[in-house]
C-alpha positions in Angstrom: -8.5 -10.9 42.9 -9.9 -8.9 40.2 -11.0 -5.3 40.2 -14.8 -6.0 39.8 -14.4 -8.2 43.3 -11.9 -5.9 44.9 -14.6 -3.0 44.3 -17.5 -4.9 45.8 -15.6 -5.8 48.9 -14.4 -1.8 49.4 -17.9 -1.0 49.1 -19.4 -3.5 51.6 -16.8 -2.4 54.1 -18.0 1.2 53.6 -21.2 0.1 54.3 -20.2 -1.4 57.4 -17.9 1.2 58.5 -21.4 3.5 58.1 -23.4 1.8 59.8 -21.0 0.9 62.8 -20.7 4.7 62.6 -24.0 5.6 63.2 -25.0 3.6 66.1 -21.9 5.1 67.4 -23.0 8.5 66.5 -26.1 8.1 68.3 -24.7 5.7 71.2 -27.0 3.2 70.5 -24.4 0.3 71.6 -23.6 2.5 74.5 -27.0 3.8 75.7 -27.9 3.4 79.4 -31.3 3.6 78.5 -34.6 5.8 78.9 -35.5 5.8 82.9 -39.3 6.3 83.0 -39.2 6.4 86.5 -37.5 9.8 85.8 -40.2 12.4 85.6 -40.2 16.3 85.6 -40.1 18.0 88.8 -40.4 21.5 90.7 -38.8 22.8 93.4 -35.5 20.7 93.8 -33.2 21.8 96.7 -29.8 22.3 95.3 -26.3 21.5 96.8 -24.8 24.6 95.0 -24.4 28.2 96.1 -26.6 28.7 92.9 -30.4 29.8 94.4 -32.1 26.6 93.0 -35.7 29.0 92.8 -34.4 30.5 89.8 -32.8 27.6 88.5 -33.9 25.4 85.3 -32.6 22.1 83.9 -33.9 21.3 80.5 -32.5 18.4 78.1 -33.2 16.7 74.7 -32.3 12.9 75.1 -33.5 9.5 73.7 -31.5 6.7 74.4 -30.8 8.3 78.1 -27.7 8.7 79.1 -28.2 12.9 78.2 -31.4 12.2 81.2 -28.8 10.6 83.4 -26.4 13.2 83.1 -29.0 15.6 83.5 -30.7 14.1 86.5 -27.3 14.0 88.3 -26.8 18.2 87.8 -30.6 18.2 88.8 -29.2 16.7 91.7 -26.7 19.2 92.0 -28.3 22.4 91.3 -31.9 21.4 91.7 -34.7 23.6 90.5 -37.1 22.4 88.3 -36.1 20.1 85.4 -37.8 19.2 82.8 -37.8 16.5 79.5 -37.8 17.8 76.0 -40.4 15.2 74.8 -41.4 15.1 70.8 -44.9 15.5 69.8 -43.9 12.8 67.2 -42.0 9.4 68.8 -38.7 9.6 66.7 -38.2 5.9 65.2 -35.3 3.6 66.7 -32.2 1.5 65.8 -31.1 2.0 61.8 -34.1 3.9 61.5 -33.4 6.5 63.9 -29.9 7.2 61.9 -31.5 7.7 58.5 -34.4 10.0 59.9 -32.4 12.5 61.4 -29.7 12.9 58.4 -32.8 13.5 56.9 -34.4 15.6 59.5 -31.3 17.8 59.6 -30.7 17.8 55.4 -34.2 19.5 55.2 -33.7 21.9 58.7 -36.1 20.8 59.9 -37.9 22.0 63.3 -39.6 19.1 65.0 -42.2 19.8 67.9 -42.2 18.8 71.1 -44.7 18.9 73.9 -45.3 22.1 76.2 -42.8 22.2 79.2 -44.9 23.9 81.2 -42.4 26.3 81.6 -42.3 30.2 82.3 -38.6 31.2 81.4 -39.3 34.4 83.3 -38.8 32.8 86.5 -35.6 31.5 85.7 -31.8 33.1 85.7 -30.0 29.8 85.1 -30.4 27.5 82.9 -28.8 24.1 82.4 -29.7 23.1 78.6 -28.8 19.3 78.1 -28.5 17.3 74.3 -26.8 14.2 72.4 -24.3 14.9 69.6 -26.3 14.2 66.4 -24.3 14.2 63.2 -22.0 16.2 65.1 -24.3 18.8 65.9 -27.5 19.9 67.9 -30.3 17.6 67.1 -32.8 19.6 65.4 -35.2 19.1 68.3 -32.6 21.6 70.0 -33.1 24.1 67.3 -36.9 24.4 67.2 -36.3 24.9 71.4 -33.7 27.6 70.9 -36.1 29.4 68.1 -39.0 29.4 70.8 -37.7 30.5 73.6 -35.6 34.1 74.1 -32.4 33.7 76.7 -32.1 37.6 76.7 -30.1 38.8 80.0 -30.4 34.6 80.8 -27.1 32.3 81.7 -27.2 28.9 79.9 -25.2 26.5 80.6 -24.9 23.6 78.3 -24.2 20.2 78.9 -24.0 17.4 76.2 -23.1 13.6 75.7 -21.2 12.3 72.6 -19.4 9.2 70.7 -16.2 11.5 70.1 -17.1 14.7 68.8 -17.2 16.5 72.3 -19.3 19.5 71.7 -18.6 19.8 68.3 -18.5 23.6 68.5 -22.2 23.4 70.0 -21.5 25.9 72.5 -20.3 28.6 69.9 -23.3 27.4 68.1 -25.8 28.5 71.3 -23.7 31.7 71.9 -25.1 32.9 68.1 -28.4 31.3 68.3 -28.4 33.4 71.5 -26.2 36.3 71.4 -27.9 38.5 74.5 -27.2 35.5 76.6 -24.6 34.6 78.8 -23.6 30.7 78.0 -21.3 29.5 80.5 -18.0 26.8 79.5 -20.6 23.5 79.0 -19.5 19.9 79.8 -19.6 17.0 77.2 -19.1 13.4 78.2 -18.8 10.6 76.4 -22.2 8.6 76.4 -20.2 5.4 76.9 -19.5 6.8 80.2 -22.9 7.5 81.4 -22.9 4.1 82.6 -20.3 5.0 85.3 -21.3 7.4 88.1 -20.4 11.1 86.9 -21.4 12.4 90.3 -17.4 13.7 90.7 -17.4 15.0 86.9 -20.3 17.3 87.2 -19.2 18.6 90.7 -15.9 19.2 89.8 -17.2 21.2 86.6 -19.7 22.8 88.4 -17.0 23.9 91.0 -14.8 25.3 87.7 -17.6 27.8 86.7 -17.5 29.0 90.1 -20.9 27.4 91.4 -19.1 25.9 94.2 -20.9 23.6 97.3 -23.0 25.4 99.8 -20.8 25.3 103.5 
């Protein structure tokens, strides 16, 4: 095989390899889905010892397993809970993977659509996102540039392909240093097709937000 062939084949598998990559990066071949049925709501009754009138849940998500991992603390906690939704549809498959290396490459702030929110009548907040290029989505930065957390507790929660949190927590703790951000919990989007209802209480139980007797 000579060198002009061997170089051709390298480069094809790198292609591959990047591509593979990306849909992993996004967990596009391990995406549970959007749920539409799943729509934002007020006044949930939590299971928690956490007073669930002054408790938020807010998440970024687009292939839906960051909503099903937020619905189930929703669940949990209750409160209100609410969709990060973008005031421009963000493109799927291939696309999605080369617009938001983009999006992020230019620091970008993307809007979203009003929450409807008040943070003034909130002391908790549960703040939910994928791992995109192993980091916040830039959605996540135009929310934490909105809204001040001062004398706030967030607790963040995140789904990945590998990467964890990828230091996303430490990343909050700067974008919000006169908050109080709580240890977060990342699962592996591959798993939000399993029930996590265990996971999230047992994490919820470690931060000391234990089951109402």
């Amino acid at each position: 095989m000579n060198k002009k062939v061997m170089t051709i084949i390298i480069a094809a598998l790198i292609v591959v390899v990047l591509v593979i990559g990306g849909f992993m990066l996004f967990g596009r071949s391990r995406s549970v889905g959007l749920d539409s049925s799943i729509e934002n709501k007020d006044g949930g009754v939590g299971k928690t010892t956490l007073d669930s009138d002054r408790v938020l849940v807010v998440y970024f998500s687009e292939t839906g397993n960051t909503q099903k991992l937020a619905q189930e603390i929703y669940e949990q906690v209750g409160g209100d809970i609410r969709r990060i939704e973008p005031v421009k549809p963000y493109p799927t498959g291939q696309e999605l993977f080369d617009y938001t290396k983009e999006e992020r490459d230019n620091n970008e702030r993307p809007e979203f659509k009003d929450l409807n929110i008040n943070l003034d009548d909130y002391d908790y907040i549960f703040v939910g996102y994928p791992m995109w290029w192993y980091t916040l989505p830039m959605m996540m930065y135009t929310f934490f540039d909105i809204y001040d957390f001062s004398g706030k507790t967030i607790i963040p929660f995140n789904t990945h392909e590998g990467s964890f949190d990828g230091g996303t927590y430490e990343t909050i703790k700067e974008f919000e240093p006169n908050a109080t951000v709580l240890d977060g919990l990342p699962i592996r989007g591959g798993d939000m097709s399993k029930d996590q209802t265990d996971t999230v209480k047992e994490w919820l139980k470690g931060l000391g937000l234990d089951e109402k007797n």
